[in-house]
C-alpha positions as CSV (number, residue, x, y, z in Angstrom):
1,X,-13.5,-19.3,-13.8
2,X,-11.1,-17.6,-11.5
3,X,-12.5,-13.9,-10.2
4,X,-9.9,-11.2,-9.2
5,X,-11.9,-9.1,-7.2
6,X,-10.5,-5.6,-5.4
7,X,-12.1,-4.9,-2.4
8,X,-11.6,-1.1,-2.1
9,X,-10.0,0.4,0.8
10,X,-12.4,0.8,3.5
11,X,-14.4,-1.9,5.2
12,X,-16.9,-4.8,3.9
13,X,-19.5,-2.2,2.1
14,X,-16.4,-1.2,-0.1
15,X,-17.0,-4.1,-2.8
16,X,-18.6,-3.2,-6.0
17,X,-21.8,-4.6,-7.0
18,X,-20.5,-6.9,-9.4
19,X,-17.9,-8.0,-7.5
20,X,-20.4,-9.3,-4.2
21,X,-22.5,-11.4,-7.3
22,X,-19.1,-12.9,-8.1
23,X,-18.0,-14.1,-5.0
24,X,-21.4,-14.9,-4.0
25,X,-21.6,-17.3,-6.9
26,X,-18.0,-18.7,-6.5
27,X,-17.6,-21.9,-4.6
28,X,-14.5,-21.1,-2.7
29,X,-13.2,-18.0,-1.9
30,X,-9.6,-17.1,-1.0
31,X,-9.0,-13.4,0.6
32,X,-5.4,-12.6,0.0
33,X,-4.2,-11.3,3.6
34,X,-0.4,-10.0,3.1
35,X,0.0,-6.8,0.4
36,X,-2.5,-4.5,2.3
37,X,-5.4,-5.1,5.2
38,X,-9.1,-3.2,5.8
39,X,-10.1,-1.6,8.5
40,X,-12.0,-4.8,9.3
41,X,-11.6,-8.3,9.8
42,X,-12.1,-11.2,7.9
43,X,-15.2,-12.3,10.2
44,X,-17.2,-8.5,9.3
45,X,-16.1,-9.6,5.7
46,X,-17.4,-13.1,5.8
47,X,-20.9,-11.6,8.0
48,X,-21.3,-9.3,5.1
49,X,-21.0,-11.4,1.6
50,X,-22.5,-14.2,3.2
51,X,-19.3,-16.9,2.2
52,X,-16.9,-18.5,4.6
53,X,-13.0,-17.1,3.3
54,X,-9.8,-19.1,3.2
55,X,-7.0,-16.8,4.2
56,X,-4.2,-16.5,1.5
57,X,-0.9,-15.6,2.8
58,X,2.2,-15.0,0.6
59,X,3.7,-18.7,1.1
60,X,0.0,-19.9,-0.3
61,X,-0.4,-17.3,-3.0
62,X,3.3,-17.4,-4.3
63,X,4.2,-21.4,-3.7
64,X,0.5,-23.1,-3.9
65,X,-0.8,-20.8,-6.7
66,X,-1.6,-24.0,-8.5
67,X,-3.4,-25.7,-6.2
68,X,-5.6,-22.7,-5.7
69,X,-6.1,-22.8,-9.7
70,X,-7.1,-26.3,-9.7
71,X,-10.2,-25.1,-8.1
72,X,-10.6,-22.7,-10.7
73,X,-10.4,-25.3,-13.2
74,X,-13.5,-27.3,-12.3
75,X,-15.6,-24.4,-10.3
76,X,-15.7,-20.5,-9.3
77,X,-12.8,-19.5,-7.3
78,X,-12.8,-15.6,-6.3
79,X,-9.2,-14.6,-5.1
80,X,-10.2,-11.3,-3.2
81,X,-7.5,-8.1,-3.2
82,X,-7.7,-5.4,-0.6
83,X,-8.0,-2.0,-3.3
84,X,-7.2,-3.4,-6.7
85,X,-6.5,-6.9,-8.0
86,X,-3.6,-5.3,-9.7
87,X,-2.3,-2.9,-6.9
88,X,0.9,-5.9,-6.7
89,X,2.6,-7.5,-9.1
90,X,1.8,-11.2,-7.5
91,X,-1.4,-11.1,-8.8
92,X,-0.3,-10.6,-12.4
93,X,1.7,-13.9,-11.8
94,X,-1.6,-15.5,-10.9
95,X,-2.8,-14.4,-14.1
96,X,-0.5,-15.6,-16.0
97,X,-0.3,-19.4,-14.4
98,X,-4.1,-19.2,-15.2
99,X,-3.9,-18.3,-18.7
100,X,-0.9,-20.9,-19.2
101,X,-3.4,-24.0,-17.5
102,X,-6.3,-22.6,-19.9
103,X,-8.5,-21.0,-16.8
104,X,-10.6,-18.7,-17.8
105,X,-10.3,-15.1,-15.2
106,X,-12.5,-12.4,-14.9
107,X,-11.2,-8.8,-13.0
108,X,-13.9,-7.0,-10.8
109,X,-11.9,-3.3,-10.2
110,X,-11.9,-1.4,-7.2
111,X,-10.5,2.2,-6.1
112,X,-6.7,1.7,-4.9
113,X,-4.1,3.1,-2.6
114,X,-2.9,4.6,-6.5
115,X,-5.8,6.7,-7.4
116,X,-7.3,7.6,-3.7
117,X,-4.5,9.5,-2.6
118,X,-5.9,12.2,-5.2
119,X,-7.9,13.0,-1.6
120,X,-5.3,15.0,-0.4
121,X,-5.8,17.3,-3.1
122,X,-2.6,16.2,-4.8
123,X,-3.7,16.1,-9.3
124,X,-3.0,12.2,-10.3
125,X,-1.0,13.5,-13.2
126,X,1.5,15.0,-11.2
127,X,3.0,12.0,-9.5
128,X,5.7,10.4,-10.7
129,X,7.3,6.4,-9.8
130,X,5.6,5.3,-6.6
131,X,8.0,3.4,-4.3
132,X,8.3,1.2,-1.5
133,X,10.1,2.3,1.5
134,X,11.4,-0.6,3.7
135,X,11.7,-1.0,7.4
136,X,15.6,-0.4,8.0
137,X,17.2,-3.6,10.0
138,X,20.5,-3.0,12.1
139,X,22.1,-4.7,9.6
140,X,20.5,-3.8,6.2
141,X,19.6,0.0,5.1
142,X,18.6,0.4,1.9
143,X,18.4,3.7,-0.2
144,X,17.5,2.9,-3.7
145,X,14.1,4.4,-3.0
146,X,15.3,8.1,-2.0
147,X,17.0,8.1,-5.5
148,X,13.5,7.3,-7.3
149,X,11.8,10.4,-5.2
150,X,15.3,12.4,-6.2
151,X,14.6,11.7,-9.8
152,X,10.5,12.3,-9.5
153,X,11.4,15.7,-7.7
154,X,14.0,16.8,-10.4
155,X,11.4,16.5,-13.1
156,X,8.2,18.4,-10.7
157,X,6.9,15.2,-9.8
158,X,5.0,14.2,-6.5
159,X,6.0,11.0,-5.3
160,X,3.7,8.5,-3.5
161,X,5.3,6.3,-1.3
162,X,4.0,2.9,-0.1
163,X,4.7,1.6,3.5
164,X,6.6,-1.2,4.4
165,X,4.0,-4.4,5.6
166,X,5.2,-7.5,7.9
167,X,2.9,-9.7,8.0
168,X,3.8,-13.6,8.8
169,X,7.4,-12.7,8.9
170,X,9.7,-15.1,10.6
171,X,12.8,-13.9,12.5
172,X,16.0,-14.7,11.2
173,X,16.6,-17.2,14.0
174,X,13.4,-19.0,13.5
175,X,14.1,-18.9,9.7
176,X,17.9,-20.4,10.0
177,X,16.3,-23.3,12.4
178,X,13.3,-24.1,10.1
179,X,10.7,-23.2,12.7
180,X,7.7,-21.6,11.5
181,X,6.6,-19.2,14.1
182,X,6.1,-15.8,13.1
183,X,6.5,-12.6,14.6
184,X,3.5,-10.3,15.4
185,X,2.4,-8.0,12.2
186,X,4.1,-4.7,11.6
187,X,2.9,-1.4,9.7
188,X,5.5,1.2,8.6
189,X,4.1,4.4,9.8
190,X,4.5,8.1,8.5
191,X,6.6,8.4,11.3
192,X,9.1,5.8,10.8
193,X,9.2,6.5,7.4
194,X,9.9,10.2,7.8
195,X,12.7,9.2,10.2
196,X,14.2,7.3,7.8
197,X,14.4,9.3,5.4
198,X,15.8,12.4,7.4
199,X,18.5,9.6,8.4
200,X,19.5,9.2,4.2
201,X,19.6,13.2,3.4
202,X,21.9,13.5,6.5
203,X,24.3,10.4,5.1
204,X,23.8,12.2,1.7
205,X,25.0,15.9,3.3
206,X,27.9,13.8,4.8
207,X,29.0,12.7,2.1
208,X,29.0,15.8,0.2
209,X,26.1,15.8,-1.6
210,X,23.5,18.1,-1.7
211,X,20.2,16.4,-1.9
212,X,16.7,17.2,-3.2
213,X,14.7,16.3,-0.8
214,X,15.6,18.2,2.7
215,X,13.7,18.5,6.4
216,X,11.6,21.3,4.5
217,X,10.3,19.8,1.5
218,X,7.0,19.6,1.9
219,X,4.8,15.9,2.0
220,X,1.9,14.6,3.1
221,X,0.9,11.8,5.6
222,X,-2.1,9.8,5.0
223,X,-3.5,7.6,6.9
224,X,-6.2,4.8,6.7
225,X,-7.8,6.5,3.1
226,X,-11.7,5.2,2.3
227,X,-11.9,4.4,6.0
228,X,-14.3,6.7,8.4
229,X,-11.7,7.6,10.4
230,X,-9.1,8.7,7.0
231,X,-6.4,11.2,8.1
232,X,-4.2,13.2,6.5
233,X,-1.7,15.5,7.3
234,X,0.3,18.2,5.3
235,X,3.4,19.8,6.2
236,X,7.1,19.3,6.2
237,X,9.3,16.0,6.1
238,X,10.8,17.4,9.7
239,X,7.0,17.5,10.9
240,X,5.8,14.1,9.4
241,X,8.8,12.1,11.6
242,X,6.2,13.5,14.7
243,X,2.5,14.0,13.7
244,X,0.3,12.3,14.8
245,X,-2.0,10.1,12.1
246,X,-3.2,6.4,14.6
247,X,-3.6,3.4,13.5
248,X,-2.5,1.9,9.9
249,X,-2.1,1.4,7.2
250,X,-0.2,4.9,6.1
251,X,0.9,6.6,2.9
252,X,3.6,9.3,2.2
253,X,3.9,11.7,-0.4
254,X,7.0,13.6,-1.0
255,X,5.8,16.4,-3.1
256,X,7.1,17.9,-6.7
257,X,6.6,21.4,-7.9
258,X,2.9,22.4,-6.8
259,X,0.3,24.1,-9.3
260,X,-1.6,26.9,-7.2
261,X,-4.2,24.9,-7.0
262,X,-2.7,21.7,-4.7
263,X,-1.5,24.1,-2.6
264,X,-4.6,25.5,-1.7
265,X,-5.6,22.4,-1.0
266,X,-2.4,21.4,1.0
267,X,-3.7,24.1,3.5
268,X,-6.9,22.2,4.3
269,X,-4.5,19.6,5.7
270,X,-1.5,21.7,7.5
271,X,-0.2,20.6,10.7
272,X,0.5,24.1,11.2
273,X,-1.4,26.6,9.5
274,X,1.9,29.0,9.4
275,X,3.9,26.2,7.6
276,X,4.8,28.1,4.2
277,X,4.0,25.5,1.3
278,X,5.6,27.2,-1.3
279,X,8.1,24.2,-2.4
């Protein structure tokens, strides 16, 4: 049997019941270590279910996958998902190859990045296409995701964004060269995020558009949610490129038209208690 089991968003204590029996029970364990991270290591995780972990990184999850299902073939293999097994797409393929060798899988849900950032005070229904924002190279600056948070704004709806991860990334030199060292991890912050997207609406203005989104619209920054230390901040998109919200991992939301009800809420979380969080 091959377990998918989420992991939550906090620290060790996060797994469900059911899913510490499964990986208890399971033979090997893998903990996939490259769509999101806790705000502990693998060692507190190891300490706390009692089973030594094999660390899963997107060359061994997306080019070994069936070698990892062999396992599952002949014994318990839990695969182990910071928030929800099905928080990224790769762990649908996983599914899938299983299904087509005849494994048998179980999923063991958790609370996600998706659902928790109803914290904020933000109503689930109201969001709208949740996308990724990249970090920008010198040579490579993508904007596909402003026009999805266009869109979601047009039609009243919040917009969660997701923040770019590097983890075991190789540089371009070490890449061209074959050489597998990797650079140190990175974590998008609200920050850079905010930045960057101030950067598109002013391309946008120069080129004679008149976006949706401005340096006033108001969002919110989250920051480490489940964790004991969670953060979030509410005010405008000109605020978010500065506030301060520590360590990762962060979230943005780009907000939509706002029942009376999520502002109120909104205020809880103001940077700056005259911001005016009307739109």
């Amino acid at each position: 049997m091959l377990y998918l089991v989420g992991l939550g968003l906090g620290d060790a204590k996060d797994i469900t019941v059911k899913g510490l029996e499964a990986v208890r029970r399971c033979r090997r364990v893998y903990l996939e270590a490259y769509t999101s991270v806790l705000t502990v290591g693998k060692e507190a995780l190891e300490e706390f279910y009692g089973k030594e972990l094999i660390l899963a990184d997107r060359e061994m999850v997306e080019q070994e996958a069936d070698s990892l299902l062999k396992e599952a073939d002949v014994s318990d293999v839990a695969f182990l998902v910071v928030g929800d097994p099905f928080g990224a797409t790769t762990h649908s393929d996983l599914v899938l190859r299983a299904v087509k060798l005849g494994i048998p899988y179980k999923v063991i849900h958790n609370a996600s990045i998706m659902n928790a950032v109803g914290c904020c005070g933000l109503q689930l229904y109201n969001f709208g296409e949740t996308v990724s924002i990249v970090f920008w190279t010198d040579t490579w600056k993508p904007e596909s995701f402003f026009d999805k948070i266009e869109k979601n704004r047009q039609s009243g709806m919040h917009t969660l964004c997701l923040l770019d991860i590097k983890v075991k990334e190789q540089s371009l030199e070490n890449l061209m060269k074959g050489r597998k060292i990797y650079e140190p991890p990175r974590y998008m912050s609200v920050n850079q995020a905010a930045e960057q997207l101030l950067a598109i609406i002013q391309n946008r203005r120069f080129q004679g558009e008149n976006p949706e989104v401005t340096e006033n619209t108001i969002c919110v920054g989250l920051a480490r949610v489940g964790a004991l230390d969670e953060k979030i901040a509410s005010g405008t998109l000109q605020q978010m490129s500065t506030v301060e919200l520590g360590a990762p991992l962060h979230s943005l939301i780009v907000t939509g038209t706002m029942h009376p009800l999520e502002l109120e809420m909104l205020k809880l979380f103001s940077v700056d208690s005259s911001t005016n969080t009307d739109r």
